[in-house]
PDB file of N, CA, C and O in Angstrom:
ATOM      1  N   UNK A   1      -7.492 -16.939  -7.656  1.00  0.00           N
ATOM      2  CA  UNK A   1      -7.670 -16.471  -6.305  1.00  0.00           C
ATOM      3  C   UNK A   1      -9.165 -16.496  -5.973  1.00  0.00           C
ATOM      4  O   UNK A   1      -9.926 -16.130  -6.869  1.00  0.00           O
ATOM      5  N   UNK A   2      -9.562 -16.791  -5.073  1.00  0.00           N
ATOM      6  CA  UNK A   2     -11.341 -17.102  -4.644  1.00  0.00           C
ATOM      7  C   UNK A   2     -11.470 -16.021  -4.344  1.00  0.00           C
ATOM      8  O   UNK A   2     -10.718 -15.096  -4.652  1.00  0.00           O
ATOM      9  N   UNK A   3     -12.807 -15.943  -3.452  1.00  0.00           N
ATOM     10  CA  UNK A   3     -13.161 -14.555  -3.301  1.00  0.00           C
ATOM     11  C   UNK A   3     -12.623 -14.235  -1.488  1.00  0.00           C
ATOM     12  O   UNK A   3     -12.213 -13.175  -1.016  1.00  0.00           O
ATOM     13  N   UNK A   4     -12.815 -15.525  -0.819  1.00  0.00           N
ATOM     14  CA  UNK A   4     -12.650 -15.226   0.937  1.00  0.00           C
ATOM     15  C   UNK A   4     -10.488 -14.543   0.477  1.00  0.00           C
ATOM     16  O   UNK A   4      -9.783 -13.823   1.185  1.00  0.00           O
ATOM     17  N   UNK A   5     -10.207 -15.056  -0.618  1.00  0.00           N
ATOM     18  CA  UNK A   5      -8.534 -14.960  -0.168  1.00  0.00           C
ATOM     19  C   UNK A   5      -8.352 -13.458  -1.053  1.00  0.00           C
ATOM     20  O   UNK A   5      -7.223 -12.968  -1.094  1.00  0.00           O
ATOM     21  N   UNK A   6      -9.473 -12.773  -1.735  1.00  0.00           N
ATOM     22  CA  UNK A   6      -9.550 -11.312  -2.113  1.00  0.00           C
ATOM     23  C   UNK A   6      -9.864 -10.788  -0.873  1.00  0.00           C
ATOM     24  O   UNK A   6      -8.994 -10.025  -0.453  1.00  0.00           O
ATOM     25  N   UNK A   7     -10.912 -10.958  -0.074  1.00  0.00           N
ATOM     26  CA  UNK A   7     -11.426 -10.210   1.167  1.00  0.00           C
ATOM     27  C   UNK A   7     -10.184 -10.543   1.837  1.00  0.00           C
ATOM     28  O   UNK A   7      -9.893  -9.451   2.324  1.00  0.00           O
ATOM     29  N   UNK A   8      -9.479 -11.158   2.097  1.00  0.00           N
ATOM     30  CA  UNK A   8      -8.686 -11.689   3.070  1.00  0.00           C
ATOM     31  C   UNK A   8      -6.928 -10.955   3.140  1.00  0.00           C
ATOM     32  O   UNK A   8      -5.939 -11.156   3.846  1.00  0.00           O
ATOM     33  N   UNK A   9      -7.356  -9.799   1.676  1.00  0.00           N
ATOM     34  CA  UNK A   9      -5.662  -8.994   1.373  1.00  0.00           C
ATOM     35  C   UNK A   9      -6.312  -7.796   1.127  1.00  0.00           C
ATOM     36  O   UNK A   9      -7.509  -7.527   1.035  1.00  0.00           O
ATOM     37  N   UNK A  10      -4.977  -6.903   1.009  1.00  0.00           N
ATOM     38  CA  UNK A  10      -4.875  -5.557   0.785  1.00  0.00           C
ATOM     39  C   UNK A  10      -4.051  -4.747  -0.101  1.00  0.00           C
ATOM     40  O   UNK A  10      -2.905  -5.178   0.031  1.00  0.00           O
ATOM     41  N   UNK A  11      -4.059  -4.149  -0.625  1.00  0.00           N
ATOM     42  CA  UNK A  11      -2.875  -3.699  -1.710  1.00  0.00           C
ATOM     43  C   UNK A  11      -2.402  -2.526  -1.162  1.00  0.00           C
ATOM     44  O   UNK A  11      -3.267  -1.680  -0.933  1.00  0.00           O
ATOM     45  N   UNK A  12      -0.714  -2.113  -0.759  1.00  0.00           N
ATOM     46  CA  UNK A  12      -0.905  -0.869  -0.228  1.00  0.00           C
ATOM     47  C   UNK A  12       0.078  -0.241  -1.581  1.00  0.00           C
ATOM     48  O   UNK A  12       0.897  -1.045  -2.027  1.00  0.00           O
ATOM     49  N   UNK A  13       0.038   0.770  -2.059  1.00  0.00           N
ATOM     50  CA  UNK A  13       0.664   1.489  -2.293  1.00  0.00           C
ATOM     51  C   UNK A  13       1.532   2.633  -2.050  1.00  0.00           C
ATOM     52  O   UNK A  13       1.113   3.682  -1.561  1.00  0.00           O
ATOM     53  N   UNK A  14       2.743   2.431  -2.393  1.00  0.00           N
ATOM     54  CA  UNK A  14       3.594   3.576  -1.592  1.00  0.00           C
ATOM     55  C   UNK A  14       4.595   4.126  -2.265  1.00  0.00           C
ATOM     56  O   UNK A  14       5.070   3.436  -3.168  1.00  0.00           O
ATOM     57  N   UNK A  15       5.210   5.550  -2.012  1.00  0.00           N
ATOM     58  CA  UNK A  15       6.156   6.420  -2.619  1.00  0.00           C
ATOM     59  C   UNK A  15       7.628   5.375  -2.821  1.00  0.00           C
ATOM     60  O   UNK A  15       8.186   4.788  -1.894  1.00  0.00           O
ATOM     61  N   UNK A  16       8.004   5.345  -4.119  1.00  0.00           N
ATOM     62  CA  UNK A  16       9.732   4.402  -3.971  1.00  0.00           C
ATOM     63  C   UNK A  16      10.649   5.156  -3.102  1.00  0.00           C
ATOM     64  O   UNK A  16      11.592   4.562  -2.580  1.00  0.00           O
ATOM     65  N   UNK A  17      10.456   6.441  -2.896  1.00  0.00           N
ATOM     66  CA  UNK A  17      11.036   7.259  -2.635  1.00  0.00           C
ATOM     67  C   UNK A  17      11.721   7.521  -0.843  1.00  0.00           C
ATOM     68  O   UNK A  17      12.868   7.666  -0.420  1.00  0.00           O
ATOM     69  N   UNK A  18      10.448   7.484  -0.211  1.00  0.00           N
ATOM     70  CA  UNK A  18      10.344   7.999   1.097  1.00  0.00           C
ATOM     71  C   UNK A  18       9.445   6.391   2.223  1.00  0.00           C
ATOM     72  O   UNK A  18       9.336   6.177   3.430  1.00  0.00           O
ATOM     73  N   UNK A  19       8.903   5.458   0.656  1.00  0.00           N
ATOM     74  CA  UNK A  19       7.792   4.097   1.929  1.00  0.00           C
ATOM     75  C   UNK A  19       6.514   5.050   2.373  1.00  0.00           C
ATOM     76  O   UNK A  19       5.500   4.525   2.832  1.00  0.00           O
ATOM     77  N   UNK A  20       6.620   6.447   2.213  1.00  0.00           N
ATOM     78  CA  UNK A  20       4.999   6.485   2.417  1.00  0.00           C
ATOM     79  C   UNK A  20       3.728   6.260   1.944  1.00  0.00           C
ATOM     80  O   UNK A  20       3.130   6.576   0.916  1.00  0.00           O
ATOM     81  N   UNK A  21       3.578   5.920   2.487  1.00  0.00           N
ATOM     82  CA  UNK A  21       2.080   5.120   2.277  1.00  0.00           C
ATOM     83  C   UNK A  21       0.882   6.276   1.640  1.00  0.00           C
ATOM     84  O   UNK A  21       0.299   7.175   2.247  1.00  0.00           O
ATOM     85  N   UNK A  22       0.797   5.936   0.445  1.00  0.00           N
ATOM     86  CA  UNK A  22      -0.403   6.939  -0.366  1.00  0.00           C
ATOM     87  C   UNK A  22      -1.813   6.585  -0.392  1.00  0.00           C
ATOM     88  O   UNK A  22      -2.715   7.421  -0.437  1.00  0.00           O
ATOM     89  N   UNK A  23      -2.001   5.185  -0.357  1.00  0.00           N
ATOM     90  CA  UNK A  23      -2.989   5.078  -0.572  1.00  0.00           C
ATOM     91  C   UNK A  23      -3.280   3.075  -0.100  1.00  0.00           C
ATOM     92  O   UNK A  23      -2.415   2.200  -0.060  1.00  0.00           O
ATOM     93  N   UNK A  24      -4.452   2.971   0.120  1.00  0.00           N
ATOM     94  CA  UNK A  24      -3.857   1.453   0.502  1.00  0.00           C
ATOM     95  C   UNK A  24      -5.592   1.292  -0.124  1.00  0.00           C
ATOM     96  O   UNK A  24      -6.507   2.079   0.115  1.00  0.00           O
ATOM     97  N   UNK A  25      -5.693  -0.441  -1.282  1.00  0.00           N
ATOM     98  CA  UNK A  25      -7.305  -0.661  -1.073  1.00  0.00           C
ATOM     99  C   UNK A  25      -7.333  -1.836  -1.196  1.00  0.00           C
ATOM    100  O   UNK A  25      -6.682  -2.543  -1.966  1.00  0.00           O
ATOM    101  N   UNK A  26      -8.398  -2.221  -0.135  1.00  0.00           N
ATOM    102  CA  UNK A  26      -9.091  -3.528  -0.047  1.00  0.00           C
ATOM    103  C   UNK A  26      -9.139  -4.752  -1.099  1.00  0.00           C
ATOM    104  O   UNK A  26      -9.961  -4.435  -1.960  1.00  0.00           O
ATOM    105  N   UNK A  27      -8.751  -5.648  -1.297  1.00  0.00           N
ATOM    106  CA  UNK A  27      -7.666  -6.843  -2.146  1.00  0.00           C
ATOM    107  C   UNK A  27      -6.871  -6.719  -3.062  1.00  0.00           C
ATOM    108  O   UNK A  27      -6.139  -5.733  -2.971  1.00  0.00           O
ATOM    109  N   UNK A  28      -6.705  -7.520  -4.143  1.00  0.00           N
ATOM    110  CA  UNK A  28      -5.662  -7.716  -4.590  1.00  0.00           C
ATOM    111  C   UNK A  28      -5.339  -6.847  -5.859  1.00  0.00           C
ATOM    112  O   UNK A  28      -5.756  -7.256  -6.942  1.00  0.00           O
ATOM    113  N   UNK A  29      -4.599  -5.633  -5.796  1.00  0.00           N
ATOM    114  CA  UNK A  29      -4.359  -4.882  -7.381  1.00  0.00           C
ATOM    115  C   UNK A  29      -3.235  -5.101  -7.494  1.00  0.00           C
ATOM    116  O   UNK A  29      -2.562  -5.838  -6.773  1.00  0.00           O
ATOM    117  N   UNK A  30      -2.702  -4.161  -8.905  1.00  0.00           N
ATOM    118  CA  UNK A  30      -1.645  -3.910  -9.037  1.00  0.00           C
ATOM    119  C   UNK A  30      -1.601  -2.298  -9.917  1.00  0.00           C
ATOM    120  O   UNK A  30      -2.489  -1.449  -9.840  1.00  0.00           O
ATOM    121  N   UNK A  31      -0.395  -2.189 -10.691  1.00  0.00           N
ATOM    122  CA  UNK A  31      -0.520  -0.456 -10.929  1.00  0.00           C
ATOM    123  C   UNK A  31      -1.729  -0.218 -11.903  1.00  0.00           C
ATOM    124  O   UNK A  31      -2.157   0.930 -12.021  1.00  0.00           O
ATOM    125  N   UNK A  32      -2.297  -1.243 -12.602  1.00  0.00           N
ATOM    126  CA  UNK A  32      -3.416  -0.825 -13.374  1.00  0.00           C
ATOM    127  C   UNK A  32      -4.804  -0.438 -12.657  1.00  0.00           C
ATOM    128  O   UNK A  32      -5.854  -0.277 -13.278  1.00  0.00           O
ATOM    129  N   UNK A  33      -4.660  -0.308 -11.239  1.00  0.00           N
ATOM    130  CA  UNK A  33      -5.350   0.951 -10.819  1.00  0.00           C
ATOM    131  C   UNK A  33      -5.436   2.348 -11.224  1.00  0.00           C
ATOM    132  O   UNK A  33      -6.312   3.208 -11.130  1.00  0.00           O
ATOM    133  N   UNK A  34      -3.968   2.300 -11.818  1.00  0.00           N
ATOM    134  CA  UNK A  34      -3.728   3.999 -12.517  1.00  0.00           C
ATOM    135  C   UNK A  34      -4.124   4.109 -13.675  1.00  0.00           C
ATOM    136  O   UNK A  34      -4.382   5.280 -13.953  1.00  0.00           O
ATOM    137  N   UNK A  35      -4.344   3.169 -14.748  1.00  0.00           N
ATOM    138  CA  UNK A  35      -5.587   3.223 -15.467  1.00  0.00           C
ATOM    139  C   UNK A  35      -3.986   3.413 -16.829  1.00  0.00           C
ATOM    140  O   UNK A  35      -2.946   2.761 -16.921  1.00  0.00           O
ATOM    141  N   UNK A  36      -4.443   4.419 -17.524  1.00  0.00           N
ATOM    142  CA  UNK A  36      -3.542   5.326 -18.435  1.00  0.00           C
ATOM    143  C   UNK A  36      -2.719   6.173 -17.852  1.00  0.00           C
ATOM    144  O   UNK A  36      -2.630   7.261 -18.422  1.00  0.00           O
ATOM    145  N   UNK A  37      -1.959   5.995 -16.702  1.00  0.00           N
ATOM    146  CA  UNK A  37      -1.222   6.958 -15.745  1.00  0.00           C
ATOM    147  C   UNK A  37      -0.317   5.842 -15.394  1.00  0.00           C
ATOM    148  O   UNK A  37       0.794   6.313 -15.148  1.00  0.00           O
ATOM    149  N   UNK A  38      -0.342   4.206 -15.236  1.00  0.00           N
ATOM    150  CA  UNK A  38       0.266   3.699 -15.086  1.00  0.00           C
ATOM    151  C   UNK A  38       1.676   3.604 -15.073  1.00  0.00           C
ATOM    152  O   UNK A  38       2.253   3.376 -14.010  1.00  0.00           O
ATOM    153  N   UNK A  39       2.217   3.732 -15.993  1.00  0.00           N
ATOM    154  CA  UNK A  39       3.408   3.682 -16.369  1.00  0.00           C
ATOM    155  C   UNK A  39       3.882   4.906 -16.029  1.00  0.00           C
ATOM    156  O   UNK A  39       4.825   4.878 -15.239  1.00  0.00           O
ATOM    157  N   UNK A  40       3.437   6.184 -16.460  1.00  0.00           N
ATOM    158  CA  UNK A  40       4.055   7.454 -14.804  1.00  0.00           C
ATOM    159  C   UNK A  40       4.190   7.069 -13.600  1.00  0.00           C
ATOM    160  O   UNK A  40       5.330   7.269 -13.181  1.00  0.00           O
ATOM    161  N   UNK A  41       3.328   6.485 -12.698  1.00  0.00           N
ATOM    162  CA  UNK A  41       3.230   6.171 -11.543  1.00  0.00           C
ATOM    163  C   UNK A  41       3.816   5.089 -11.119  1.00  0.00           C
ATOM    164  O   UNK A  41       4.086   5.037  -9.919  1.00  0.00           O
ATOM    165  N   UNK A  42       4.112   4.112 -11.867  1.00  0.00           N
ATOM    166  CA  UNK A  42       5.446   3.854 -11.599  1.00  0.00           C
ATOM    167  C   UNK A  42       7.053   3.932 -11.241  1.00  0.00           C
ATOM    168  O   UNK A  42       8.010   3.306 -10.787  1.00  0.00           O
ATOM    169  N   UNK A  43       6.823   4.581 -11.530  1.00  0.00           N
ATOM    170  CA  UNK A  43       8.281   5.698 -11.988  1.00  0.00           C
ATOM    171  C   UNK A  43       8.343   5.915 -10.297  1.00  0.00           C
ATOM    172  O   UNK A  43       9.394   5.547  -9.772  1.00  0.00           O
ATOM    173  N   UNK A  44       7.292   6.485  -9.411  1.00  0.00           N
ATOM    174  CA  UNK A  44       7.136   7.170  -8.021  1.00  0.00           C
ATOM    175  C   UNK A  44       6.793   5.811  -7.034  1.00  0.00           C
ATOM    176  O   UNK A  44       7.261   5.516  -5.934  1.00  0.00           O
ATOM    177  N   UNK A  45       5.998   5.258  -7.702  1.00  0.00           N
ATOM    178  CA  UNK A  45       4.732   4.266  -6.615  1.00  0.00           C
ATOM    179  C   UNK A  45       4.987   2.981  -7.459  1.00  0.00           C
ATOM    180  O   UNK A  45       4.978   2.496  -8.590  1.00  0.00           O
ATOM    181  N   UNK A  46       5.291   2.698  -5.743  1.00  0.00           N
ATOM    182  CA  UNK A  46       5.493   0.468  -6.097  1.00  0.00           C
ATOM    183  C   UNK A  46       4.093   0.278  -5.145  1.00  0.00           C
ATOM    184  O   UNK A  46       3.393   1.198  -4.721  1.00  0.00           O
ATOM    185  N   UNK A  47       3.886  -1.181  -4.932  1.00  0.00           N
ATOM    186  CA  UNK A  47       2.892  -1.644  -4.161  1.00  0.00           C
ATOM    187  C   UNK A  47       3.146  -2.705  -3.380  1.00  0.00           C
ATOM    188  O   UNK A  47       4.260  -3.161  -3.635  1.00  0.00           O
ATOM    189  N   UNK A  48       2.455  -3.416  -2.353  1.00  0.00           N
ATOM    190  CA  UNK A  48       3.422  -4.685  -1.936  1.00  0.00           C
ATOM    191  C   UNK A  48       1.842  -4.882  -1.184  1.00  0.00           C
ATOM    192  O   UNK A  48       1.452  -3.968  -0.458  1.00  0.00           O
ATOM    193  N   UNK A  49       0.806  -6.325  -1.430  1.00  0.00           N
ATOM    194  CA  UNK A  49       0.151  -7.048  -0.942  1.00  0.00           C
ATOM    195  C   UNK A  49       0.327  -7.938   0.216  1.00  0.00           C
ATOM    196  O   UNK A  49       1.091  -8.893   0.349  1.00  0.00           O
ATOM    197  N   UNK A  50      -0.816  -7.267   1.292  1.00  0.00           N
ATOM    198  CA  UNK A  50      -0.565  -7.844   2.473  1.00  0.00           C
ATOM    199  C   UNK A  50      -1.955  -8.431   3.016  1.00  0.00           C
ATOM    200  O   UNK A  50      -3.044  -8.388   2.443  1.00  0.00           O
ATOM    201  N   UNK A  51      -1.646  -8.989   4.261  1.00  0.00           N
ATOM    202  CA  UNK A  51      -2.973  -9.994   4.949  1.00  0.00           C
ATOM    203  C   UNK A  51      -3.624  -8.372   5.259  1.00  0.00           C
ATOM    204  O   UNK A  51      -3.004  -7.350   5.553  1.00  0.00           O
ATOM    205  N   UNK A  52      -5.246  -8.602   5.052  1.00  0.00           N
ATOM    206  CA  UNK A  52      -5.977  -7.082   5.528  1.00  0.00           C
ATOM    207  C   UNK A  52      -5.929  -7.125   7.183  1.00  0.00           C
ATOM    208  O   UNK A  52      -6.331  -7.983   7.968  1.00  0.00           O
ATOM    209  N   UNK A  53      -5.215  -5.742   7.411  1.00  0.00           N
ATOM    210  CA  UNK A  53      -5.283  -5.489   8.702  1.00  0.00           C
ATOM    211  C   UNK A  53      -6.250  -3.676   9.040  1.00  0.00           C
ATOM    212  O   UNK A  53      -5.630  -2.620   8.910  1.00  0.00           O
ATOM    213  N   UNK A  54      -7.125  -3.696   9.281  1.00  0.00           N
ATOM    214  CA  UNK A  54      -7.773  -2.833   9.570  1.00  0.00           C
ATOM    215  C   UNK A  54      -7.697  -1.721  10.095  1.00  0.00           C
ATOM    216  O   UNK A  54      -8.398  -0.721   9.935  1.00  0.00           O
ATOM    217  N   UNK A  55      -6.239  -2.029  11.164  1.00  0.00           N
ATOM    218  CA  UNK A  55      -6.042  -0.307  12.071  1.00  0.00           C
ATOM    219  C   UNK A  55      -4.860   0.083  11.209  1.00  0.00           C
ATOM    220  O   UNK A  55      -4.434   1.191  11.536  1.00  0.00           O
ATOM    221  N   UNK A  56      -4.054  -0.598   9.997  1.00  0.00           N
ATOM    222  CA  UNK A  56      -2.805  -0.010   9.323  1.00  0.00           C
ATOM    223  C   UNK A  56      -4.295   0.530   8.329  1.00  0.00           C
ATOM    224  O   UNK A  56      -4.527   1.738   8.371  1.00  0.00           O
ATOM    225  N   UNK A  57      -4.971  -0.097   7.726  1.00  0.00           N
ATOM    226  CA  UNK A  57      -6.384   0.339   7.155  1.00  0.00           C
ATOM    227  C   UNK A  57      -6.794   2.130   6.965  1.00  0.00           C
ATOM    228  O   UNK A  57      -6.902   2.911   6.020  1.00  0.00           O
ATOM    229  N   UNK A  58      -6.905   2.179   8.196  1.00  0.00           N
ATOM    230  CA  UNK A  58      -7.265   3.705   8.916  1.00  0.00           C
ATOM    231  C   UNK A  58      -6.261   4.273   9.329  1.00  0.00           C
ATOM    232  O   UNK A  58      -6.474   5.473   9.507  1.00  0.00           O
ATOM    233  N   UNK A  59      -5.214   3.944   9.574  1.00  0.00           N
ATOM    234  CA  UNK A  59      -4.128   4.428   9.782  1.00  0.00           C
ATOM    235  C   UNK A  59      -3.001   4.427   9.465  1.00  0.00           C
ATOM    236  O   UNK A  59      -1.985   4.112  10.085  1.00  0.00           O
ATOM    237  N   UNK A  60      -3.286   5.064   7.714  1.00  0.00           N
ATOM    238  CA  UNK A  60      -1.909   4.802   7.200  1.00  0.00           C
ATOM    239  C   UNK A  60      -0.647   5.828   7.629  1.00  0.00           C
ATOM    240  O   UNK A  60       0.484   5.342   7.672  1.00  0.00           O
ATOM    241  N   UNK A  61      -0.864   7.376   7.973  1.00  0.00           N
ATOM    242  CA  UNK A  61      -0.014   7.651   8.493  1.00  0.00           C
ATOM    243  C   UNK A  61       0.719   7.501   9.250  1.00  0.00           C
ATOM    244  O   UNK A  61       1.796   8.094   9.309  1.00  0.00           O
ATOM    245  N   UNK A  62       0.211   6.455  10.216  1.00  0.00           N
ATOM    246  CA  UNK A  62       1.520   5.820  11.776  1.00  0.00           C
ATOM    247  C   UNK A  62       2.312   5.015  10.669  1.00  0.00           C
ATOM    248  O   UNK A  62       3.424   4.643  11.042  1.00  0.00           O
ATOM    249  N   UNK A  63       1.956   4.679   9.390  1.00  0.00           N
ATOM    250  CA  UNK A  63       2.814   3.838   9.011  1.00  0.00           C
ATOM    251  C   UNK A  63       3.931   3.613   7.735  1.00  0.00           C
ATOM    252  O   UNK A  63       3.299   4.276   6.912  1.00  0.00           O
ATOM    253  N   UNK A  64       4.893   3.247   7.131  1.00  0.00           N
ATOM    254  CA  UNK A  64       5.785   3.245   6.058  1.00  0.00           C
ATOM    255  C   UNK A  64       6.008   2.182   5.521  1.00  0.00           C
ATOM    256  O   UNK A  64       5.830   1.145   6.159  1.00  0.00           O
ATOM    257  N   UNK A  65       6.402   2.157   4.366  1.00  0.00           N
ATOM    258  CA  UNK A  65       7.133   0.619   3.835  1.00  0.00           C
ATOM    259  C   UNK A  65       8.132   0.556   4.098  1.00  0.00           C
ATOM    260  O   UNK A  65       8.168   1.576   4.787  1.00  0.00           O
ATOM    261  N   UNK A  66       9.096   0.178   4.142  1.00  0.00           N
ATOM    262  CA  UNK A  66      10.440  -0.211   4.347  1.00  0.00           C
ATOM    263  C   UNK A  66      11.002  -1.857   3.799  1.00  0.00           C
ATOM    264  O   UNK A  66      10.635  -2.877   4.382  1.00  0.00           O
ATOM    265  N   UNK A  67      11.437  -1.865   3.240  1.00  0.00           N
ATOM    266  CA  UNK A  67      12.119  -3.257   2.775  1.00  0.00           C
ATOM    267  C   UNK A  67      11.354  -4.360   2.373  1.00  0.00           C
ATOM    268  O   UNK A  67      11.612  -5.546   2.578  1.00  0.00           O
ATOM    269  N   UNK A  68      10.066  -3.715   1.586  1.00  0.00           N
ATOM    270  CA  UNK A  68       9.285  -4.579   1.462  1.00  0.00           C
ATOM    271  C   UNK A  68       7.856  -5.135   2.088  1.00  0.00           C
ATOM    272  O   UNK A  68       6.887  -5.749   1.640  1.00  0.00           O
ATOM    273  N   UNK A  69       8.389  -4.398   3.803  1.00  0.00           N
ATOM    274  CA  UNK A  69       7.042  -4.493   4.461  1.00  0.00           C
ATOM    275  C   UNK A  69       6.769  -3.807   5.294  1.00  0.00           C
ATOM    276  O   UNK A  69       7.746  -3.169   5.688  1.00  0.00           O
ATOM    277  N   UNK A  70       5.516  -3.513   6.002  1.00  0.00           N
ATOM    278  CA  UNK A  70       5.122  -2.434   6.687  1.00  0.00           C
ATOM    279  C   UNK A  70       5.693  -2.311   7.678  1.00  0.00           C
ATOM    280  O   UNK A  70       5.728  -3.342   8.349  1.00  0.00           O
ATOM    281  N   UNK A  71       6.234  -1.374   8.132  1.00  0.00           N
ATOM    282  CA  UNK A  71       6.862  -0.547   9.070  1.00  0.00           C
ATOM    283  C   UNK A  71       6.282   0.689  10.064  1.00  0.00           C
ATOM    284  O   UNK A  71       5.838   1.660   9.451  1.00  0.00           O
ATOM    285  N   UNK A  72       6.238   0.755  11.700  1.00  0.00           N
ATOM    286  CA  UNK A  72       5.382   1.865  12.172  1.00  0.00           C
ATOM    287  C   UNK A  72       6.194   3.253  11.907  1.00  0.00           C
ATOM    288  O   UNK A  72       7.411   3.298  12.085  1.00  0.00           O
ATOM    289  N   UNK A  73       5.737   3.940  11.642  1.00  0.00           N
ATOM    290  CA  UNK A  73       6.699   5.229  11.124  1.00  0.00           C
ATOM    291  C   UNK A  73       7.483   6.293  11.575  1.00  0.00           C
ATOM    292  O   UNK A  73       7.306   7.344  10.959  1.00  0.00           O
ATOM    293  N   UNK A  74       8.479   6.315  12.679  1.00  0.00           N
ATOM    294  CA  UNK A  74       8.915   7.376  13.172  1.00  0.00           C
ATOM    295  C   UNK A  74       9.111   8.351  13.390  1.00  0.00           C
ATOM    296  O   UNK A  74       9.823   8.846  14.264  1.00  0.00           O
ATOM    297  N   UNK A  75       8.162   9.040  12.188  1.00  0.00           N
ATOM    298  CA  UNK A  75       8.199  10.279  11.909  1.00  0.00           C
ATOM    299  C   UNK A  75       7.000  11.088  12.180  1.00  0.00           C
ATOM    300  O   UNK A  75       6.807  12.203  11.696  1.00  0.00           O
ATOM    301  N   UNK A  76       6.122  10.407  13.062  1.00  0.00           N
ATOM    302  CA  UNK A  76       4.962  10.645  13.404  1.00  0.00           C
ATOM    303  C   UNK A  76       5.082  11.690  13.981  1.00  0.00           C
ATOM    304  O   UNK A  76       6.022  11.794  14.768  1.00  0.00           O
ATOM    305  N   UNK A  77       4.459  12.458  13.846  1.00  0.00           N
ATOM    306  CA  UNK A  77       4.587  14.148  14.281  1.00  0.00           C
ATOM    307  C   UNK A  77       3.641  14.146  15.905  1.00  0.00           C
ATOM    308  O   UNK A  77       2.555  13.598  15.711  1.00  0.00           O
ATOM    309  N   UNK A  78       3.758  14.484  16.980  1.00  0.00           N
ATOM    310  CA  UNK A  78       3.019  14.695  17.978  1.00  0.00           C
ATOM    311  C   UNK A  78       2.725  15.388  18.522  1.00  0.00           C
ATOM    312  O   UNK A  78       1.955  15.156  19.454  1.00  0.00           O
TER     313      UNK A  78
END
């Protein structure tokens, strides 16, 4: 992978549970972000790599996973 097609993704991570979105970072990981926790955090948290979009970026609460891909979240409290 070059470097423009690292700048160019995002890794989001999210609950298996519920699609919420925990944590999302700038190119390409996978669970060995969790270091020695890995394999716990699995168990809770999948991930799914996407094109970087900047306002899901800052705004992960408007948003969920769902079926694989990002979803705006309905549950947005107002």
């Amino acid at each position: 992978m070059t470097i423009e097609e690292m700048n160019s993704k995002m890794t989001v991570f999210y609950l298996k549970s519920s699609g919420k979105i925990k944590t999302i970072a700038t190119g390409v990981h996978d669970m060995n972000i969790y270091s020695d926790e890995k394999e716990d955090m699995s168990l809770i948290i999948d991930f799914i790599i996407v094109d970087k979009n900047d306002f899901i970026f800052n705004n992960i609460t408007l948003y969920k996973v769902e079926s694989g891909t990002i979803k705006l979240n309905a549950e947005i409290p107002m």
